[in-house]
C-alpha positions as CSV (number, residue, x, y, z in Angstrom):
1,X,55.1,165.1,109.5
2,X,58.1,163.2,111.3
3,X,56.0,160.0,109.8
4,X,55.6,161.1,106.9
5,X,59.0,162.2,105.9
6,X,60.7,159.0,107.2
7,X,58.2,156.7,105.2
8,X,59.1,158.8,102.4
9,X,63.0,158.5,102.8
10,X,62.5,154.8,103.2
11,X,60.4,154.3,100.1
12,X,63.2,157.0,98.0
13,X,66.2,154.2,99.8
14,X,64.0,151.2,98.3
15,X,63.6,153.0,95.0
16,X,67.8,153.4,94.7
17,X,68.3,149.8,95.8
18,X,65.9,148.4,92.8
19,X,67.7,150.8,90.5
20,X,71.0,150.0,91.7
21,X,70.4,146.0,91.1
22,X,68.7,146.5,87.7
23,X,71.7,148.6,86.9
24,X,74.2,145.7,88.4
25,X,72.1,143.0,86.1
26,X,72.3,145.1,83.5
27,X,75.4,145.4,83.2
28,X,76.8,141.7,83.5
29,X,74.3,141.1,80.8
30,X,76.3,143.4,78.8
31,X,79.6,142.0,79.9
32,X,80.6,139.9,76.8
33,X,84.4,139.0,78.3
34,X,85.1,138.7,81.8
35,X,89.2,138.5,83.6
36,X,91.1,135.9,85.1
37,X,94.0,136.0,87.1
38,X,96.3,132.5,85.8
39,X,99.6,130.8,85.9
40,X,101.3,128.5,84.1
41,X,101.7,124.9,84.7
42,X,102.6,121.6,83.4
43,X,100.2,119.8,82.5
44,X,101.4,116.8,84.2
45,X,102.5,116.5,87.8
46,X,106.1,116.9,88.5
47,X,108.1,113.9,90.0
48,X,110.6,113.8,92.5
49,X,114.0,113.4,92.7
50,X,115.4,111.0,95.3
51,X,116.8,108.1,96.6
52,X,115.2,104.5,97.7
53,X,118.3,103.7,100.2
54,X,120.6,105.4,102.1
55,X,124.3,106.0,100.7
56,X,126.6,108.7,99.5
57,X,126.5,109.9,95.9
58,X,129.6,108.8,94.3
59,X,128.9,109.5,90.2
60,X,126.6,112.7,88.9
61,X,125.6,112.0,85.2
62,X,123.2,115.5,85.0
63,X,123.0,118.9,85.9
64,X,120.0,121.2,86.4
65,X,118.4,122.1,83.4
66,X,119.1,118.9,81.2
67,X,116.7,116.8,79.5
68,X,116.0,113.1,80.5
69,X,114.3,110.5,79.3
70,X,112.6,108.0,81.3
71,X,114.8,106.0,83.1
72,X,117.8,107.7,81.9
73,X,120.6,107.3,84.7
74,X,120.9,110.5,87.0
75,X,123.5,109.5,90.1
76,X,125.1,106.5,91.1
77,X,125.8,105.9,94.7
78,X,128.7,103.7,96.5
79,X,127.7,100.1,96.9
80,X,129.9,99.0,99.1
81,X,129.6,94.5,98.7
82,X,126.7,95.3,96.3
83,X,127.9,93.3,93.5
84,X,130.0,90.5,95.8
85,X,126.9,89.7,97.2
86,X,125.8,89.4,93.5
87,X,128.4,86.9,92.4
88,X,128.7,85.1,95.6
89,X,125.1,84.3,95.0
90,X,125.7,83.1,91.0
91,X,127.9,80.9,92.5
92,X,125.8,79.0,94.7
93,X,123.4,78.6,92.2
94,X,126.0,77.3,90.0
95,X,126.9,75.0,92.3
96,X,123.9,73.7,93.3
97,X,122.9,73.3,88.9
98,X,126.1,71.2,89.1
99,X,124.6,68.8,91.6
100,X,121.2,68.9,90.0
101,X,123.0,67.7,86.7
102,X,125.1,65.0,88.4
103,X,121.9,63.6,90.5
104,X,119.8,64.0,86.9
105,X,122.4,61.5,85.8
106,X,122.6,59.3,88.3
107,X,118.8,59.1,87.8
108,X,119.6,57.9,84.5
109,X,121.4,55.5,85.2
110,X,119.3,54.3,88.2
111,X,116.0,53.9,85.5
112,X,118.6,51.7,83.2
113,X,119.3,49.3,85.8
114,X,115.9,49.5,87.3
115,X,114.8,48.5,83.3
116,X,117.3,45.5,84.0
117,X,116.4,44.1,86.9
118,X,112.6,44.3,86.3
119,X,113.4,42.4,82.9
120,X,115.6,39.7,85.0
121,X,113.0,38.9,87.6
122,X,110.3,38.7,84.6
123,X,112.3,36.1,82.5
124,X,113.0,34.1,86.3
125,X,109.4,34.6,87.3
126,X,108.6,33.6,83.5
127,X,110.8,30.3,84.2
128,X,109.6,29.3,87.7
129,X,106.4,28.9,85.7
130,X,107.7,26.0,83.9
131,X,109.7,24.8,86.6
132,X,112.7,25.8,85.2
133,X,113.9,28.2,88.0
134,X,113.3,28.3,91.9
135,X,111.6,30.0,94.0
136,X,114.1,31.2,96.0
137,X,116.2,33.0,92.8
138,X,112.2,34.8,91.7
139,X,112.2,36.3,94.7
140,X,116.0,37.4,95.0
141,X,115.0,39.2,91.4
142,X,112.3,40.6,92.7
143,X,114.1,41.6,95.8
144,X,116.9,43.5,93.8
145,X,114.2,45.1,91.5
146,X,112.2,47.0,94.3
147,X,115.8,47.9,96.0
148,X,116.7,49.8,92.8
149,X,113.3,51.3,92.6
150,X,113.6,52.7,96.0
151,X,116.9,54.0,95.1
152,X,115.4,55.4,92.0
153,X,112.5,57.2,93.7
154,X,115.1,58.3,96.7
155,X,117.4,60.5,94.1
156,X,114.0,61.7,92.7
157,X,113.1,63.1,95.8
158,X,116.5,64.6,96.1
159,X,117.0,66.1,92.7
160,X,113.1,67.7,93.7
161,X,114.5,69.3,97.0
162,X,117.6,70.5,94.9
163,X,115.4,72.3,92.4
164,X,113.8,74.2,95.3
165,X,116.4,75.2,96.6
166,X,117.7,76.4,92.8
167,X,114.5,78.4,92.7
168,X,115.8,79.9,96.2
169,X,118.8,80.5,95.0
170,X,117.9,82.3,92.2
171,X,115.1,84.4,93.9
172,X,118.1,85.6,96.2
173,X,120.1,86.6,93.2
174,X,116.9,88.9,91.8
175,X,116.9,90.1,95.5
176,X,120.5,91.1,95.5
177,X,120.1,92.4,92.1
178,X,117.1,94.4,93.0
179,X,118.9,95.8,96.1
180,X,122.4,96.8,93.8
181,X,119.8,98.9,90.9
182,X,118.8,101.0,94.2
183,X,122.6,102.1,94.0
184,X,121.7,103.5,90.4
185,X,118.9,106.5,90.8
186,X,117.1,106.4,87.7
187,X,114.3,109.2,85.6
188,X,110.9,108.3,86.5
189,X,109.4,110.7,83.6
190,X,111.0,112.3,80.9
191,X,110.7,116.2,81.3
192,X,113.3,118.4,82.3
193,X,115.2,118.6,85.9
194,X,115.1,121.5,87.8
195,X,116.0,122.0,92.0
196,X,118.6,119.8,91.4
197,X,120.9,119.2,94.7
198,X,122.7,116.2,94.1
199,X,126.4,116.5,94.9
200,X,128.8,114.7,94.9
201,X,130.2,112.9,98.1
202,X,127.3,113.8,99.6
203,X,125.2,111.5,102.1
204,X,121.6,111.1,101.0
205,X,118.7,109.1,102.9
206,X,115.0,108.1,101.8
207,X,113.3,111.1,102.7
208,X,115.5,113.7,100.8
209,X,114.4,114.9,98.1
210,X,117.3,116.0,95.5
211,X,115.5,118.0,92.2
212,X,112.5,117.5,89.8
213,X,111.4,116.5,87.2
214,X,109.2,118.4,85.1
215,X,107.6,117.8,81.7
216,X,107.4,121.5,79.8
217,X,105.3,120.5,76.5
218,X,102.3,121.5,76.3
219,X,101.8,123.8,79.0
220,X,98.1,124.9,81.1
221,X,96.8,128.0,82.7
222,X,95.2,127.5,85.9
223,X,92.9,130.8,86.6
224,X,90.2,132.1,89.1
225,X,87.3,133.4,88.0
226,X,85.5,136.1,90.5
227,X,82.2,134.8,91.8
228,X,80.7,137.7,90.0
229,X,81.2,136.2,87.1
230,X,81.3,131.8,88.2
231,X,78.0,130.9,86.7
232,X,79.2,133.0,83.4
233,X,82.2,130.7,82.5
234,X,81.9,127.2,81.0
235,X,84.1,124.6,78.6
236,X,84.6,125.2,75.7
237,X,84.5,129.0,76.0
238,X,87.9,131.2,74.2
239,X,90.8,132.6,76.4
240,X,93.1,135.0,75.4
241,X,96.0,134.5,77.4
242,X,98.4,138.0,77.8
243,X,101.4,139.2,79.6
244,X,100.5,140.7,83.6
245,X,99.6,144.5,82.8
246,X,100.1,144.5,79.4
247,X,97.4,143.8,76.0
248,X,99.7,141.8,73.8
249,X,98.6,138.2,73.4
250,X,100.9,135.6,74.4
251,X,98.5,132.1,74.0
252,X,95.3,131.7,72.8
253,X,93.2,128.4,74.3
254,X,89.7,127.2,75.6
255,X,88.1,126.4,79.2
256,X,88.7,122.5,79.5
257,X,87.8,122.6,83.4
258,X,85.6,124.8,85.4
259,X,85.4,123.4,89.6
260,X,82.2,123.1,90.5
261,X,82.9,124.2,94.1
262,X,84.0,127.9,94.8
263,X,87.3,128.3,96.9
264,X,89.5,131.4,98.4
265,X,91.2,133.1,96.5
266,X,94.7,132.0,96.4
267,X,98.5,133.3,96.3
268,X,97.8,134.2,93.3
269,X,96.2,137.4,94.5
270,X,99.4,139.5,96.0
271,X,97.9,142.7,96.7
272,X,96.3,144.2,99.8
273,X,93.2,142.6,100.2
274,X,92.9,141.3,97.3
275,X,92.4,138.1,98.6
276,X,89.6,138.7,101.1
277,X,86.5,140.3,99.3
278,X,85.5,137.4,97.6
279,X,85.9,133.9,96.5
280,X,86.6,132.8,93.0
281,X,85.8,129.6,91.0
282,X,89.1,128.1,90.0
283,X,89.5,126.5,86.4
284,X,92.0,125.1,83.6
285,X,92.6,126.6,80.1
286,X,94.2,124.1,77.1
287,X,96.2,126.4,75.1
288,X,95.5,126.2,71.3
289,X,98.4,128.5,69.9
290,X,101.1,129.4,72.3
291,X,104.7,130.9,72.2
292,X,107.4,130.2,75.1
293,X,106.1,130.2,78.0
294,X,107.5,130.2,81.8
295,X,106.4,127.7,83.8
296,X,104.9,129.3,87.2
297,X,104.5,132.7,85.4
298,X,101.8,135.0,86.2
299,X,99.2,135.9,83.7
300,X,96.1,137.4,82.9
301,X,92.9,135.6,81.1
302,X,90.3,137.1,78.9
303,X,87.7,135.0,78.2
304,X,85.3,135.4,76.3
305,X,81.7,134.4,77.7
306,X,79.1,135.9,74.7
C-alpha cells in the first residue's frame, strides 16, 4: 500500500510538472510584447576634457552647459617663454636664409668666372695648336680654371649643408609651435560640455581630467531583455519607449542591436534582488520619433515581438 501510494504521488508530481511547462510555453507563445528596462545614451562616445601638459589655467572661454564646435577654444594656460622660444627660432632661420642667399650668389658669380676661365684656357689651348701660344701659359689657364671649379663646387657643398640645417631650423620652429598650441586646450568633438572643472588659476597636469564632452542629437536606449524572453527579441522589431511607471509614450524606435552573449544584469536594476534571479540579454534601440530626452534617464521598453 506504502508502494503504491508513493508511486501514485510521484506519477500525480510528474503530471503537474508537464502541465505546469505546457502552461509556461503556452503562455510565452501568447506573449505578443515583452519589457525592457533602458536608459538613454548618446549615441556616440563622450570625450574628455583635459590637458596635454602641465600648467595653470590662465583664460576660461566656456562654462558648463555650452555648445562647442570641434576645435573651438575652451582654456588657455600660461606659457611662460612659449612664444620667445617661437621667435628666437624665426630668427635663426632668418638668419641662416640670409646666408643661403649670399652663398647662392656668390655661386653665381663663381659659375661666371668659372665660364671665363674655361673659355680662356680653350682659346690658349686652341692657339698652342698653331704654335701661337706656349705651353707654359695652356697650362697656367688650365690651372686657374680647375682652381675656380674647386671653389665653385666648395660653396656648393656649403650652400647644401646650410639648407640642412634650414630644414633643422624650421622643424624646430614646428616643434616649438607644436609645444605653444598645447598652451591652447581645444574641442575634440562638437556636443555639449558637461562636468566642467576648469578654474581659473588653477594648476592642471596630464592625467586630470576637467569636463566632457557630449554629443545630445540623436539619442539611443540601451535595454536588457530577461532571458525569458532573449531568443524572442531581434532587429528590426518596434519599441515603444515610456516614462519609468507610467503608460505615456515618450519615443517610439526599432531594435538595431541585440548581444549575442547574455550578461548580469546591471545598475540598472535598483531593487532588492532584482539583480540576482536572472541574466538578461543587453541590446540598442534607434529611436524613430522622439521628444526631449535626458541623457542617463531611466526608462521602460515595450517591444513588440508578434
Amino acid at each position: 500500500m506504502l508502494a503504491l501510494c508513493s508511486l501514485l504521488t510521484a506519477c500525480s508530481s510528474n503530471g503537474n510538472k508537464e502541465e505546469n511547462a505546457k502552461t509556461n510555453e503556452q503562455i510565452l507563445q501568447e506573449v505578443s510584447e515583452i519589457k525592457a528596462i533602458g536608459k538613454v545614451v548618446p549615441a556616440e562616445e563622450y570625450a574628455i576634457i583635459s590637458s596635454a601638459i602641465t600648467g595653470k589655467i590662465e583664460k576660461i572661454f566656456v562654462n558648463e552647459g555650452d555648445s562647442v564646435q570641434k576645435d573651438q577654444l575652451l582654456f588657455e594656460l600660461e606659457v611662460g617663454n612659449s612664444s620667445l622660444d617661437i621667435q628666437q627660432a624665426i630668427a635663426q632661420l632668418n638668419s641662416l636664409r640670409a646666408q643661403n642667399k649670399t652663398i647662392a650668389e656668390d655661386i653665381a658669380k663663381a659659375e661666371i668666372y668659372a665660364y671665363e676661365l674655361r673659355l680662356k684656357h680653350e682659346t690658349s689651348a686652341s692657339l698652342l695648336a698653331k704654335n701661337a701660344e706656349t705651353k707654359e701659359r695652356v697650362e697656367t689657364d688650365y690651372s686657374n680654371w680647375q682652381q675656380q671649379e674647386a671653389n665653385l663646387r666648395g660653396l656648393r657643398q656649403q650652400l647644401r649643408a646650410q639648407k640642412l640645417t634650414e630644414s633643422e631650423q624650421q622643424i624646430e620652429i614646428n616643434k616649438a609651435q607644436n609645444n605653444d598650441a598645447d598652451f591652447r586646450i581645444k574641442a575634440s568633438k562638437s556636443g555639449i560640455i558637461t562636468d566642467f572643472t576648469a578654474r581659473l588659476g588653477q594648476s592642471v597636469n596630464t592625467s586630470e581630467e576637467l569636463g566632457k564632452i557630449i554629443n545630445i542629437d540623436n539619442p539611443i536606449i540601451e535595454a536588457e531583455v530577461d532571458e525569458l524572453f532573449a531568443n524572442d527579441v531581434q532587429i528590426g522589431q518596434q519599441v515603444i519607449i515610456m516614462p519609468v511607471g507610467r503608460k505615456d509614450t515618450l519615443a517610439t524606435g526599432t531594435v538595431s542591436y541585440t548581444n549575442p552573449i547574455l550578461s548580469n544584469k546591471s545598475i540598472l536594476y535598483e531593487t532588492a534582488n532584482e539583480g540576482e534571479d536572472r541574466r538578461i540579454r543587453k541590446i540598442k534601440i534607434k529611436l524613430e520619433q522622439s521628444k526631449n530626452l535626458t541623457i542617463n534617464a531611466k526608462v521602460d521598453c515595450s517591444i513588440r515581438i508578434r
